[in-house]
Every structure is written in structure tokens, then in C-alpha cells.
C-alpha positions in Angstrom: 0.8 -5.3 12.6 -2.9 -6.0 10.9 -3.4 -6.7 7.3 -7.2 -4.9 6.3 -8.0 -6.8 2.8 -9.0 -4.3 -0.1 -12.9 -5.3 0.6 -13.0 -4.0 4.6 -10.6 -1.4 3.4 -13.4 0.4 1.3 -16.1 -0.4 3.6 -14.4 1.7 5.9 -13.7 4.4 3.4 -17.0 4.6 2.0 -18.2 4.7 5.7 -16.0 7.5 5.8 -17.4 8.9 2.9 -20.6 8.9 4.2 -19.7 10.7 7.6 -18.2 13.4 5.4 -21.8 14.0 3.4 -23.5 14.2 7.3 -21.0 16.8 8.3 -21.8 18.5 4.7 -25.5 18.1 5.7 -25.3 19.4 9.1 -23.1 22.7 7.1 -26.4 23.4 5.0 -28.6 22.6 7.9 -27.0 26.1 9.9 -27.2 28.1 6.9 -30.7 27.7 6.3 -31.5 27.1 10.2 -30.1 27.3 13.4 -27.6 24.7 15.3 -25.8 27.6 17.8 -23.6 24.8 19.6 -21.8 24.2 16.7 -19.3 26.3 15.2 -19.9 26.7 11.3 -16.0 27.4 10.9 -15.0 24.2 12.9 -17.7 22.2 11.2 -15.7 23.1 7.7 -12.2 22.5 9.0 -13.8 18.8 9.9 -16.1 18.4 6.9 -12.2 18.9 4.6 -10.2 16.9 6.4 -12.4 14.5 6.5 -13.2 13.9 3.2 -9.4 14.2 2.1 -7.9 11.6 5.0 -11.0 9.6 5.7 -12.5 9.4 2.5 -10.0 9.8 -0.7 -6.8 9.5 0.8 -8.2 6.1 2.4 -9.4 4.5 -0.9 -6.2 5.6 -3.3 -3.7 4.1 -0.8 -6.1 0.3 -0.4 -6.3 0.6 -4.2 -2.5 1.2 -4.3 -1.2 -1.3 -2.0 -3.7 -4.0 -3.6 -2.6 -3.3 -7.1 1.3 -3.6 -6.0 0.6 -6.1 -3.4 2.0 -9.4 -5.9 5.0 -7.3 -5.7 5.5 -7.3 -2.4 6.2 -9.3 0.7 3.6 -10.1 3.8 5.9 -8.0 6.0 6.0 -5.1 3.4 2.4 -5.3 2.9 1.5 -5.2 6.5 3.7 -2.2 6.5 1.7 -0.3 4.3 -1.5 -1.0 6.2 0.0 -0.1 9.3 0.3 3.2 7.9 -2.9 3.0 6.4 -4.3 2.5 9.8 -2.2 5.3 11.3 -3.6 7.9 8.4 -7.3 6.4 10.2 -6.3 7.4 13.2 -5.2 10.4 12.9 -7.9 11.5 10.3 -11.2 10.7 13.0 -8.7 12.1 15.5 -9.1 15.6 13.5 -12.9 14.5 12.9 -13.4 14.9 16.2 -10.8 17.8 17.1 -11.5 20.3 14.4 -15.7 20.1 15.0 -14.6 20.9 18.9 -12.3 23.8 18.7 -10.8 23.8 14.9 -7.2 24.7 14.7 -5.5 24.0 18.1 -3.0 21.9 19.6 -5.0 18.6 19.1 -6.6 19.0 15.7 -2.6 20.3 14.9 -1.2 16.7 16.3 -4.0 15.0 14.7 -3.1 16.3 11.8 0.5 16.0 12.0 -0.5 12.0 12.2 -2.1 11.6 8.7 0.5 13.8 7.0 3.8 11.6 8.4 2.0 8.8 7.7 1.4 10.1 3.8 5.1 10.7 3.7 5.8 7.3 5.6 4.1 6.0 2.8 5.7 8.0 0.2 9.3 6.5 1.8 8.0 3.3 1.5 6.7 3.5 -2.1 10.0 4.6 -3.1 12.0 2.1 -1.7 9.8 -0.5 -3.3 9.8 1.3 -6.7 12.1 -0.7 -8.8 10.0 -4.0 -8.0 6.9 -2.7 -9.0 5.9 -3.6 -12.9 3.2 -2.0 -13.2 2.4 1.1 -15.6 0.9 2.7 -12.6 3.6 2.8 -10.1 4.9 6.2 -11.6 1.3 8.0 -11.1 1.4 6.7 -7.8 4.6 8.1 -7.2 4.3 11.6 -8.1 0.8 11.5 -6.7 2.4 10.5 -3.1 5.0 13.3 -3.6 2.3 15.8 -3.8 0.3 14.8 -1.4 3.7 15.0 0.6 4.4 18.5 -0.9 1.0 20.0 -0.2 2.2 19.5 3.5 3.7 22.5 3.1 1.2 24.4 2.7 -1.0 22.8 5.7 2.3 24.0 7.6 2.3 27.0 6.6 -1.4 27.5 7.9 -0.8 25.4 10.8 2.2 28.0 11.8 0.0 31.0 11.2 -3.0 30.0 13.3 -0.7 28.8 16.4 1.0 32.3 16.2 -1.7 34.5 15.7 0.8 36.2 12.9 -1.8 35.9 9.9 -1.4 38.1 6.8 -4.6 37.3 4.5 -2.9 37.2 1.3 -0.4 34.6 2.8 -3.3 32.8 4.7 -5.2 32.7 1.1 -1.8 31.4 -0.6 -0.8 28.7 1.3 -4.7 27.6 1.7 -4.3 27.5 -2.1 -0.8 25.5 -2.5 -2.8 23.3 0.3 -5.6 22.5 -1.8 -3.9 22.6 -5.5 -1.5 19.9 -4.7 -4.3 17.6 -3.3 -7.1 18.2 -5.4 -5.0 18.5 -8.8 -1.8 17.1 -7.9 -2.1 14.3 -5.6 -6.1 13.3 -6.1 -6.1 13.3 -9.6 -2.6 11.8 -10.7 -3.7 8.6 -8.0 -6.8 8.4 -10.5 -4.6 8.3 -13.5 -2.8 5.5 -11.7 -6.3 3.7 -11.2 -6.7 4.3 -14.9 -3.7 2.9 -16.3 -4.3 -0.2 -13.9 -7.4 -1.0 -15.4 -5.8 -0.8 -19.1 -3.2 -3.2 -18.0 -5.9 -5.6 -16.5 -7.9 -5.1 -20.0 -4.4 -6.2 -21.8 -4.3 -3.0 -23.4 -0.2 -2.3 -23.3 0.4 1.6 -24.1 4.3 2.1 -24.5 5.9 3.2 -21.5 7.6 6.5 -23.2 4.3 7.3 -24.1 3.2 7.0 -20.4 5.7 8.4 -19.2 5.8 11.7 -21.6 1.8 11.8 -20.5 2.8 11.6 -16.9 5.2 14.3 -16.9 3.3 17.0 -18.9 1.0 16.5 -16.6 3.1 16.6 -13.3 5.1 19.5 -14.8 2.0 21.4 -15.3 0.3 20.5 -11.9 3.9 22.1 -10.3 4.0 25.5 -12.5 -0.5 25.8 -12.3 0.0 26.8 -8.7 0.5 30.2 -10.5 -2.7 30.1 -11.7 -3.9 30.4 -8.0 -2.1 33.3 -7.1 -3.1 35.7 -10.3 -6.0 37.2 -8.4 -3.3 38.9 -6.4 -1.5 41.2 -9.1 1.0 38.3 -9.2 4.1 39.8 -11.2 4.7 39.3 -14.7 7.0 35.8 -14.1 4.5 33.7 -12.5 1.5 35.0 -15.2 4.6 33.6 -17.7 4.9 30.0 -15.6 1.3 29.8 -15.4 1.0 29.9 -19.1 3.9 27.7 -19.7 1.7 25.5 -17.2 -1.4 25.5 -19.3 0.1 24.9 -22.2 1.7 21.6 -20.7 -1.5 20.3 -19.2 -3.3 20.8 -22.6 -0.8 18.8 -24.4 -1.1 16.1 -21.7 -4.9 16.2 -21.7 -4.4 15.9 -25.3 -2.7 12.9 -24.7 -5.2 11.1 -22.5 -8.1 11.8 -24.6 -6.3 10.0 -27.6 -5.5 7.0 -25.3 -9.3 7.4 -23.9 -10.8 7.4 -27.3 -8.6 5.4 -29.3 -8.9 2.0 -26.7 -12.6 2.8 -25.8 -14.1 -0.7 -27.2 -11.3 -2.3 -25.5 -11.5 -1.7 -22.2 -15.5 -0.9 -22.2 -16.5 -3.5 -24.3 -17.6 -5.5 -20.9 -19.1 -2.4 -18.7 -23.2 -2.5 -18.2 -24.9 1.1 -19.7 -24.4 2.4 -15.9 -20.6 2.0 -16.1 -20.0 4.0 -19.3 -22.4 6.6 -18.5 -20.6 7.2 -15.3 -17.3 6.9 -17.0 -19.0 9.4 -19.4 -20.4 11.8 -16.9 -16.5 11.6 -15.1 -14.6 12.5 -18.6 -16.7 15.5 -19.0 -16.0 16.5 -15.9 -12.6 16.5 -15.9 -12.6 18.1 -18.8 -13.9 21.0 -17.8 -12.5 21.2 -14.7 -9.3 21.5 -17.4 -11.3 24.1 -19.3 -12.2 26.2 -16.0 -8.1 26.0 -15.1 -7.0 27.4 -18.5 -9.7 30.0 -18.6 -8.3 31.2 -14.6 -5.0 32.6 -16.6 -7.3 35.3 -17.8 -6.9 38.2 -14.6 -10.8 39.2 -14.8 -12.6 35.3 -14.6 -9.6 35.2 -11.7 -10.4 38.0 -9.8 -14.2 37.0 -10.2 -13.7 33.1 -9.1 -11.5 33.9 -6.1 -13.6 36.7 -5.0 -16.9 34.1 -4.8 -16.5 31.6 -2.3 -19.7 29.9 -4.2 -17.2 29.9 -6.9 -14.3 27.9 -5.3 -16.7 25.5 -3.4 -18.3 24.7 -6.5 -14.6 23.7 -8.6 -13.6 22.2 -5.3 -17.0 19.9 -5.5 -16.6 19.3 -9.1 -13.2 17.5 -9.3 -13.9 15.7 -5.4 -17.4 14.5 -5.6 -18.4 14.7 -9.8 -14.2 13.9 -10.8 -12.6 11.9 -7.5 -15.3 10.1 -5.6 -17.3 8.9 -8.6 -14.3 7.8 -10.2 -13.3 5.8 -6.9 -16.9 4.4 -7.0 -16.4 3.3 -10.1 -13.1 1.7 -9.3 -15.2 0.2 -6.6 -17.9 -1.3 -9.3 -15.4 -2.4 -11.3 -13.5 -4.8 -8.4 -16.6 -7.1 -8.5 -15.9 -7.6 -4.9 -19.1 -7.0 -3.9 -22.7 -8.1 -4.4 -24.0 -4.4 -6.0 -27.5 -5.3 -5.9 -30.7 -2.8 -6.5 -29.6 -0.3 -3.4 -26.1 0.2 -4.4 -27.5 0.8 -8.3 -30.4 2.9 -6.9 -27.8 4.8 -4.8 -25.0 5.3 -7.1 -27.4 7.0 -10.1 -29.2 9.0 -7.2 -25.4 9.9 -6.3 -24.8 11.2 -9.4 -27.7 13.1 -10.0 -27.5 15.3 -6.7 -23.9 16.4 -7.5 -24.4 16.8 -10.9 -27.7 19.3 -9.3 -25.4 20.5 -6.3 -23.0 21.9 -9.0 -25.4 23.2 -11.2 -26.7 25.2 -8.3 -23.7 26.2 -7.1 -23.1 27.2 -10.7 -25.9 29.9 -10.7 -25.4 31.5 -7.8 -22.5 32.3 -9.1 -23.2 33.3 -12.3 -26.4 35.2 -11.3 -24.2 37.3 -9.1 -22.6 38.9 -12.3 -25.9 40.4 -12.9 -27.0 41.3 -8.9 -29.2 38.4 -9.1 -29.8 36.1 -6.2 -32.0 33.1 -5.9 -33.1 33.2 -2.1 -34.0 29.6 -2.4 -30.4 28.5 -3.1 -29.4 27.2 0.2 -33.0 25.6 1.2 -32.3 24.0 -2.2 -28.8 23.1 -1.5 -29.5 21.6 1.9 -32.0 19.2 0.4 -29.4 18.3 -2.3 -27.3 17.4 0.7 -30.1 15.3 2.6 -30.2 13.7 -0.6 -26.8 12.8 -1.3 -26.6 11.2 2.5 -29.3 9.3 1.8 -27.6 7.8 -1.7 -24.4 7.1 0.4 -25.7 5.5 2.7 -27.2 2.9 0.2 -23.6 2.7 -1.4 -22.6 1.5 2.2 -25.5 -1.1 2.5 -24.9 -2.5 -0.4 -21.3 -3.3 0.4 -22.7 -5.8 3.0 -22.6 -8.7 0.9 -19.6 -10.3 -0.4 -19.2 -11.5 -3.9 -15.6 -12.9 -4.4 -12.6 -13.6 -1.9 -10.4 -10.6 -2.7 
């Protein structure tokens, strides 16, 4: 079995990262132009799994296994990058298979690969719990369990493609259980875990009921806000009731983190370069309204008008994965020191955030426009360049990975 250090581990993922911005380019490209030999459809299926196995998924389980690693032994370690590797394979496996026929037998077994490994990983994670000291190991945890629960809904759309059987308000509900426990369950509590980690490293020692109350307002909600993804639907009255219930919970939790966020800020921060806490910045605002845009979804008619504008879901979806996710994994990255981060990557990583924070905000008005009949015809020409762009700012994140700075 190999053993990948945390440094060739993220040049692989931010490889990966980049592949996934071409595939978003090449998207763009046949809506504005022509590419007939590729199927748009397929091209998305890719593009997604992609950026979830490839890219995120990738980069939280290095980060993971190299914060827990003093807890663990060579064996146990080689282990977990043995799945690692088997999540790889199986995620340019469905790189390839989904851009050449999208959902069939080989993209489904491709598929299939990344998820047992997840849960492989999950198993492991749990057996090794009670070793672990670390305030992160139980935002790992339930992290790993949704990204082992949102197999479920993958499943569930696997099963209705191979049959043929599919019911569109099914199709749209397990889509949606597929994506919330990712995006908000499994994505974002493996960012909490990052963040707890690096108050740990700082000294900073918050009180582990504290954590732990935090941690389980927030996985409670994350479990009941799947409701909140089913209200454009005329959900009955009990899941509206769940959903609120689930709100409330996240609030108090967000609550929670801000205090923590804001009351250990010179702490943590008092080291970190203007670039650092402006991107640190640029991510808390972000998250917070991607809480802000969740609470507000309770209400049927901003429901019914987000889930009925695919612009609208595309643009949440790109708010918490590239302005929430991947700039907070860059940032993790940043903060490692492993690498030389010269002039390209700094170039690269403010051009980065610039283009999504532009993507979004034209995203944002096509959507909002649309309330009023209004449509920009530009939008997509614009968008596509936005996506040139971001490739081109990736790519100098990659290039300036190439020199080492430390042994890690």
C-alpha cells in the first residue's frame, strides 16, 4: 500500500481542481457556441462528480488523515491513503465515464468505487475514534457520515436511470437529499473540522461541551433542513414544522460560531498577511449568507421561485463550493506553509476570488432580473469569460505548488 504525503496529496487535488474549472469552461463554451460531439448533459454529470470526488472530497480526507496522523500507526495510515487512492480512481474513472455516455453501467461502477471507499473511510474513522485527541475528530465524523448518508440519494438516482422508472418529483428529491448532505452536511462540517484544527494549533482551547453543543445544533439542523428542499413541492404541514425546527437549530449554532469567530479573532489572526484575513473575510460572509438564503427558503414563495430557476440553484451551489469550500480549502492550503506561494500563486488566488465573487454576482442577476422579465443577453458570453478566467487563476494556484517550502 503507498503513503501520498499531505504536499503531493494537494498537488493532485488542486490538479483536480483545475480539471473541474476546464470542464466548467468547456459547459459555457456550448452555451454561447457550438461543440456538437459533446453532450451538454454528460459534460455536467462529469463537471459534479468531479469537483465533489476529485476536488473536495480529495483535499478534506489528506487534511483529515494528516491532522490525525500522530494518532495513528504506519499501517493505519497507509490504510487511509489506500482508500484515498481508491476514491481517485474511481472519481477520473467517472471523469471519463460520465463525459462519454453519463449515467450507465460504467459511470454507475465508477461511482460505486468513490462512495465505498467514503464509507471505507467512515468505518475506519470510527474505529480509530477513541484515539484521536483532537477537537476536530467529531466534525470529521459526522461530516464522513453524511457524505456516507448522501449515498442514498446517489442510489436512489442511480436506480431510477438504470430502470427507466423516473417520477420527476422523486428524481428532483433524491437529487436534492444528494446534494444537501454533501454541500451542507458533509462539505461544510469537514470545514468546521479544518477550523477547530487550526484553533487548536493557535493554542486557543474552547471547552469541549461547548464544541460539542455547536456541533450538534448544527448536525441536527443539517438532518431536519433537508425539508427545506422539498417545500417547493406542497410538502405537508410536518415537514414545513421540521424545517422550522431546522432553522431555528442552525441559527443558534451559527450563533455559536460567530461568538467563537469574533471573540478569538486576534488570536488566531494575529500572524495572517492582509491577503489571509481578507479571504477569511470574504469566506465568513459567504457562509453567512448562504445561512441567510437557507432560512429565507422556509418561506413557500422565495421556494417556489429558487427551485423553479436553475440559475438560482447553480448560483447557491457555486456560492458554498467555490466562494465557501474551495477558498476555504485554499486557505487551509496557505496556511500549511508547505509550499513556496510566490507572486503566481498570490496573483492567482486574488484573481480566484474575484471571478467567483463576479460569476455569483452574475448568476445573481439573471436571476433576479427574471422577476421583472428582464434578461441580460450578454449573461452567458459574460459568464464564459468568467470561466476562462477562473482556469487561468487555477492554473497559477497549481504552478505555484511546484516548489517545496518545508518537509511535511
Amino acid at each position: 500500500m503507498l503513503k501520498i504525503s499531505l504536499r503531493q496529496g494537494l498537488k493532485i487535488a488542486l490538479l483536480n481542481f483545475l480539471i473541474v474549472s476546464i470542464l466548467g469552461a468547456v459547459m459555457r463554451y456550448k452555451i454561447v457556441f457550438s461543440l456538437p460531439f459533446l453532450d451538454q448533459k454528460h459534460l455536467q454529470e462529469a463537471h459534479s462528480h468531479f469537483a465533489f470526488y476529485g476536488w473536495v472530497t480529495t483535499a478534506v480526507y489528506f487534511f483529515m488523515v494528516y491532522i490525525i496522523r500522530s494518532y495513528l500507526t504506519p499501517l493505519q495510515i497507509k490504510q487511509y491513503h489506500a482508500l484515498i487512492i481508491l476514491n481517485l480512481i474511481g472519481s477520473y474513472g467517472m471523469l471519463g465515464t460520465f463525459i462519454y455516455g453519463g449515467y450507465y453501467w460504467g459511470s454507475i461502477v465508477c461511482s460505486a468505487v468513490s462512495l465505498l471507499a467514503g464509507i471505507a473511510i467512515l468505518i475506519l474513522f470510527s474505529r480509530d475514534y477513541t484515539k484521536i485527541n483532537t477537537p476536530s475528530k467529531l466534525w470529521f465524523l459526522g461530516g464522513l457520515a453524511f457524505a456516507g448518508l448522501s449515498a442514498l440519494g446517489g442510489g436512489g438516482l442511480v436506480y431510477m436511470k438504470a430502470t427507466g422508472g423516473i417520477v420527476q418529483n422523486w428524481y428532483l428529491a433524491a437529487t436534492y437529499f444528494y446534494l444537501h448532505f454533501q454541500y451542507n452536511g458533509f462539505f461544510v462540517l469537514s470545514c468546521m473540522g479544518l477550523f477547530f484544527n487550526w484553533l487548536h494549533q493557535c493554542g486557543i482551547g474552547i471547552e469541549n461541551r461547548i464544541s460539542k453543543r455547536i456541533f450538534w445544533l448544527i448536525f441536527s439542523a443539517t438532518v431536519l433542513n433537508y425539508g427545506l428542499s422539498l417545500t417547493w413541492m406542497n410538502a405537508s404541514g410536518w415537514i414545513v414544522v421540521l424545517s422550522a425546527m431546522g432553522i431555528v437549530l442552525q441559527m443558534a449554532g451559527f450563533i455559536g460560531l460567530v461568538v467563537i469567530v469574533r471573540r478569538y479573532w486576534e488570536d488566531y489572526s494575529k500572524s495572517w498577511s492582509k491577503l489571509v484575513k481578507s479571504i477569511f473575510l470574504i469566506i465568513i460572509l459567504a457562509f453567512s449568507l448562504k445561512v441567510i438564503l437557507q432560512q429565507l427558503s422556509i418561506i413557500p414563495q422565495i421556494s417556489h421561485w429558487v427551485f423553479g430557476f436553475r440559475t438560482i440553484v447553480i448560483a447557491y451551489l457555486h456560492l458554498v463550493l467555490l466562494v465557501v469550500v474551495s477558498s476555504f480549502l485554499l486557505l487551509n492550503i496557505l496556511l500549511l506553509e508547505l509550499f513556496e506561494t510566490g507572486r503566481a500563486f498570490r496573483i492567482g488566488l486574488i484573481s480566484y476570488l474575484v471571478l467567483i465573487l463576479i460569476n455569483e454576482a452574475v448568476l445573481a442577476q439573471i436571476g433576479i432580473l427574471s422577476l421583472f422579465g428582464i434578461y441580460w443577453s450578454a449573461s452567458p458570453l459574460v459568464l464564459w469569460w468568467v470561466s476562462i478566467g477562473i482556469v487561468a487563476a487555477i492554473a497559477l494556484l497549481v504552478y505555484g505548488l511546484k516548489t517545496k517550502k518545508r518537509a511535511g
